[in-house]
Each structure stands twice: as structure tokens, then as C-alpha cells.
C-alpha positions as CSV (number, residue, x, y, z in Angstrom):
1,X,99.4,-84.1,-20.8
2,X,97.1,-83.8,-23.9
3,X,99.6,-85.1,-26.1
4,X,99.5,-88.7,-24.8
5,X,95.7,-88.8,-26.1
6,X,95.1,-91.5,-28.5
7,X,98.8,-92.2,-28.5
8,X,99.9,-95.5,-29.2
9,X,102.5,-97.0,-27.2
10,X,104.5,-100.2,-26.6
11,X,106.2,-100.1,-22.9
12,X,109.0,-103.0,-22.7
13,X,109.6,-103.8,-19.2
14,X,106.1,-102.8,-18.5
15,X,104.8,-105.5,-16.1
16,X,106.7,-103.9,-13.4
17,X,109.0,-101.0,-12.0
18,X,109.9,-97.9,-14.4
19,X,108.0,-99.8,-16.8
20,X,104.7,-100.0,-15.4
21,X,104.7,-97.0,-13.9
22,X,105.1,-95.4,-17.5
23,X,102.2,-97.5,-18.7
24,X,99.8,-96.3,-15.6
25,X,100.8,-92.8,-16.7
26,X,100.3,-93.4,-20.4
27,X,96.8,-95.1,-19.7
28,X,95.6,-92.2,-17.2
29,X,96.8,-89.4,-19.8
30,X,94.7,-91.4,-22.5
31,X,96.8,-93.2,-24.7
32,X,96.2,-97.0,-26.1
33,X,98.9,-99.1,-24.7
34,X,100.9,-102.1,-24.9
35,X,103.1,-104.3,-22.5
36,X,105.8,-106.6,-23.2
37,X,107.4,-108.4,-20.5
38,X,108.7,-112.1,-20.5
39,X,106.1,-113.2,-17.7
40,X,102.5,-113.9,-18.7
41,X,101.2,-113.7,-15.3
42,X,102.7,-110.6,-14.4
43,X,101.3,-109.0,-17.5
44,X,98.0,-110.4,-16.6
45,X,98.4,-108.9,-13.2
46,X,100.0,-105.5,-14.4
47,X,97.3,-105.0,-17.0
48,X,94.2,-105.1,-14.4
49,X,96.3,-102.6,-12.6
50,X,96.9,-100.3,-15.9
51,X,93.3,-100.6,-17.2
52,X,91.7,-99.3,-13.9
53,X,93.9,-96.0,-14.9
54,X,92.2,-95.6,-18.4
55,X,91.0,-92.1,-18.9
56,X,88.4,-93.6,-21.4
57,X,86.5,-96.6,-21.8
58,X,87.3,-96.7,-25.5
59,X,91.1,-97.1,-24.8
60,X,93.4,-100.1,-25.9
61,X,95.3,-101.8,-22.9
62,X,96.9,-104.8,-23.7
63,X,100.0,-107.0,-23.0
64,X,102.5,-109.2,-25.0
65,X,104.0,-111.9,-23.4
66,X,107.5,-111.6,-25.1
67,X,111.2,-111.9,-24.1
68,X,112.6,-108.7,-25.7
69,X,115.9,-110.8,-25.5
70,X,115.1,-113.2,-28.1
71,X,115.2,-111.2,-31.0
72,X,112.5,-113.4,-33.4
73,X,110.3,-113.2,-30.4
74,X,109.9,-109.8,-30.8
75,X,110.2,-109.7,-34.7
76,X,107.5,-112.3,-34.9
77,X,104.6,-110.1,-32.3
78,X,105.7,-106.7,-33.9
79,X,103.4,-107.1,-36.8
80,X,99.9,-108.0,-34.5
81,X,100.8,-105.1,-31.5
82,X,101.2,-102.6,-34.7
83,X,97.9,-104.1,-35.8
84,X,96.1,-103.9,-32.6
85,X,97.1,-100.3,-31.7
86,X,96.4,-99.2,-35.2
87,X,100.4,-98.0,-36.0
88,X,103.0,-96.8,-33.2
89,X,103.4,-93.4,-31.8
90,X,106.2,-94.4,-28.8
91,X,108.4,-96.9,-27.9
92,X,109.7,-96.8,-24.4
93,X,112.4,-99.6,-23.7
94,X,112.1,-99.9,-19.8
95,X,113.1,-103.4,-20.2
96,X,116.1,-104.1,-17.6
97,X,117.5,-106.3,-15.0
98,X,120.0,-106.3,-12.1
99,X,121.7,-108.5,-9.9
100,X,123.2,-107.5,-6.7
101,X,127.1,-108.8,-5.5
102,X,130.4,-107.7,-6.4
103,X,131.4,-107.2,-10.0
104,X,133.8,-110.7,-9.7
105,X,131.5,-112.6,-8.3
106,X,128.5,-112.3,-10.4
107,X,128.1,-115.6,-12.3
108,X,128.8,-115.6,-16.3
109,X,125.2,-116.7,-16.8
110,X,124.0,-113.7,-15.2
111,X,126.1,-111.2,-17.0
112,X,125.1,-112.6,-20.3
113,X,121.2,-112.2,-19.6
114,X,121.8,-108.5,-18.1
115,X,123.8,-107.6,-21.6
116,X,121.2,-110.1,-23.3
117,X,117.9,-108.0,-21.9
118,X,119.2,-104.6,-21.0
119,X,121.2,-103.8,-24.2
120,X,120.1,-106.2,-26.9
121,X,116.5,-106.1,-26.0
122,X,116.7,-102.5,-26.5
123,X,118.5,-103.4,-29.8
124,X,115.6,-105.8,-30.9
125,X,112.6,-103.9,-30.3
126,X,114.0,-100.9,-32.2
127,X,115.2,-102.7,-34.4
128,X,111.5,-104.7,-35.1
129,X,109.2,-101.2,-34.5
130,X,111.6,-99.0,-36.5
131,X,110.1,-100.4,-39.9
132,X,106.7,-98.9,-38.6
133,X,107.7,-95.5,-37.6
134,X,109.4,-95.4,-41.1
135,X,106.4,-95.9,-42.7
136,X,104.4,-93.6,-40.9
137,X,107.4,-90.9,-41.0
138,X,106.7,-89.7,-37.4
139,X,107.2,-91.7,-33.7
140,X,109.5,-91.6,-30.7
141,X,111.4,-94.0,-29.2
142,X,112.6,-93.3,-25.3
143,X,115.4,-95.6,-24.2
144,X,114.8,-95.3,-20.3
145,X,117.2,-96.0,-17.5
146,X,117.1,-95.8,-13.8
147,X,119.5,-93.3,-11.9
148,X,121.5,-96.5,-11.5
149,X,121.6,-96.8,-15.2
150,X,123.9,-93.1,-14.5
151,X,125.6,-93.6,-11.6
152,X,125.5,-97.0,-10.2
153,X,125.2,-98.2,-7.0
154,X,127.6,-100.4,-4.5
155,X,127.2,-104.0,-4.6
156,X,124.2,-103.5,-7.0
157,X,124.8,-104.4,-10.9
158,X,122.8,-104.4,-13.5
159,X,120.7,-102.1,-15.6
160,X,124.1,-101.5,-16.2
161,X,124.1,-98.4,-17.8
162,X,123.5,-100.5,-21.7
163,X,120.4,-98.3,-22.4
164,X,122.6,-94.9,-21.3
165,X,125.0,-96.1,-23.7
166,X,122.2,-96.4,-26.2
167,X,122.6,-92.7,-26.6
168,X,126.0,-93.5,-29.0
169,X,124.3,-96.4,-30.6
170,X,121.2,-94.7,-31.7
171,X,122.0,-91.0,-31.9
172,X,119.9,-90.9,-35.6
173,X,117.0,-93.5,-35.3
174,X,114.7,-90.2,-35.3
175,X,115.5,-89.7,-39.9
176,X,112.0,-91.2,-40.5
177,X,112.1,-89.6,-44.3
């Protein structure tokens, strides 16, 4: 996985699950690498874990303590993870919650943080990096889903397929000229 050398990457979601998993990978294949997830301490406590799987001593690890729902929250720490990782090579939005019960009974409140982290915080962090990778006229951006995300599960909602709908939503994001 040579191409992940000296990569830089921001991983939303990436204090735990799909998300941290992709960061573990990213660090161990060599790239500099930044989480954003919501809850300090589980950043803290995800990035020990990340940094142990460093390929080089040389690498960045870091996290960013930011709700990817709250749009200026993510517009306002764009500017200093670009900074610190020296430009932007990937974006993986891993971001994404769920909530188990039947589809009538899960509360309002609920459904408007799933739509409010799954899709829009997808929205929001390409939305803040995009700028960068126009710049630089290169970059990826992976909007990444469970198998849930394709198929669902019974009793289990969430994750609820926003970031496979992403496909329609951003089918161009890649035009960097």
C-alpha cells in the first residue's frame, strides 16, 4: 500500500468503528493522519491506539475534537488540520450514527441527529476541505458506509444509507481544474 506514504488524511468518525479502523490502516501504511470525532476523550484514547500503528516515527497523528454536524465547527478547524498536515490528500467521511427500534418509534430528536451527522456532516466537511483540494488540483474524498448503509438491517436504523445516497449528491466533486 505504497500509495498511502506521506499521504495526508482527515478520517471523520475516526475515534471509533469504520472510522478508526481506516485511521490504523492509514497510520501503519505511512500516511499523516487526522481524526475528527465530537468526543475529546475518545480521540485522546483512539489516537494512542493509532500512533502505536505508525510506520515511521516522523509521521503526523493527530485528532480534532469537532462535531462534523455543526457546520462552523468544522469550517472554523479546516484551516489549522490543512495547516498541520501540510495540504489534504483524502477525506474519508466515516462519520455516522444509529439507533436501534422500529422506524415509528424512534424519537424526532433522534432522527434529526442521524440526518444531522450522517448526511450533513458529510455535506460539511466537503464542503470546508473542498477549497483545499481545489487549490492543490488533486485529492480524494471517500464517503464510506457500512453494509447497513446498503442494505439495512431489522430493528436497527441509522447510518441510514445518507452517505450511499451521497453518490447522487456528489457525483462531480473530483473537477479540481
Amino acid at each position: 500500500m505504497d500509495w498511502y506514504l506521506n499521504k495526508k488524511v482527515v478520517i471523520t468518525g475516526g475515534s471509533s468503528g469504520i472510522g478508526k479502523a481506516a485511521a490504523i490502516l492509514c497510520a501503519r501504511f505511512g500516511a499523516n493522519v487526522c481524526i475528527l470525532s465530537r468526543d475529546e476523550s475518545r480521540c485522546k484514547a483512539a489516537l494512542g491506539e493509532i500512533q502505536q500503528h505508525a510506520k515511521k516515527q516522523d509521521q503526523t497523528i493527530f485528532y480534532c475534537a469537532v462535531d462534523v454536524s455543526k457546520r462552523e465547527q468544522v469550517r472554523k478547524n479546516t484551516p489549522e488540520i490543512v495547516k498541520r498536515l501540510g495540504g489534504i490528500d483524502l477525506l474519508l467521511n466515516c462519520a455516522g450514527i444509529s439507533w436501534p427500534g422500529y422506524f415509528h418509534t424512534i424519537p424526532d430528536d433522534v432522527w434529526d441527529s442521524i440526518i444531522q451527522i450522517d448526511y450533513m456532516g458529510t455535506v460539511n466537511t466537503v464542503r470546508s476541505f473542498l477549497p483545499y483540494f481545489k487549490e492543490q488540483k488533486h485529492g480524494s474524498i471517500a464517503n464510506i458506509s457500512s453494509a447497513l448503509g446498503y442494505m439495512g438491517l431489522f430493528g436497527i436504523r441509522g447510518v441510514f444509507s445518507g452517505k450511499v445516497r451521497d453518490r447522487r449528491v456528489f457525483p462531480n466533486v473530483s473537477g479540481w481544474t
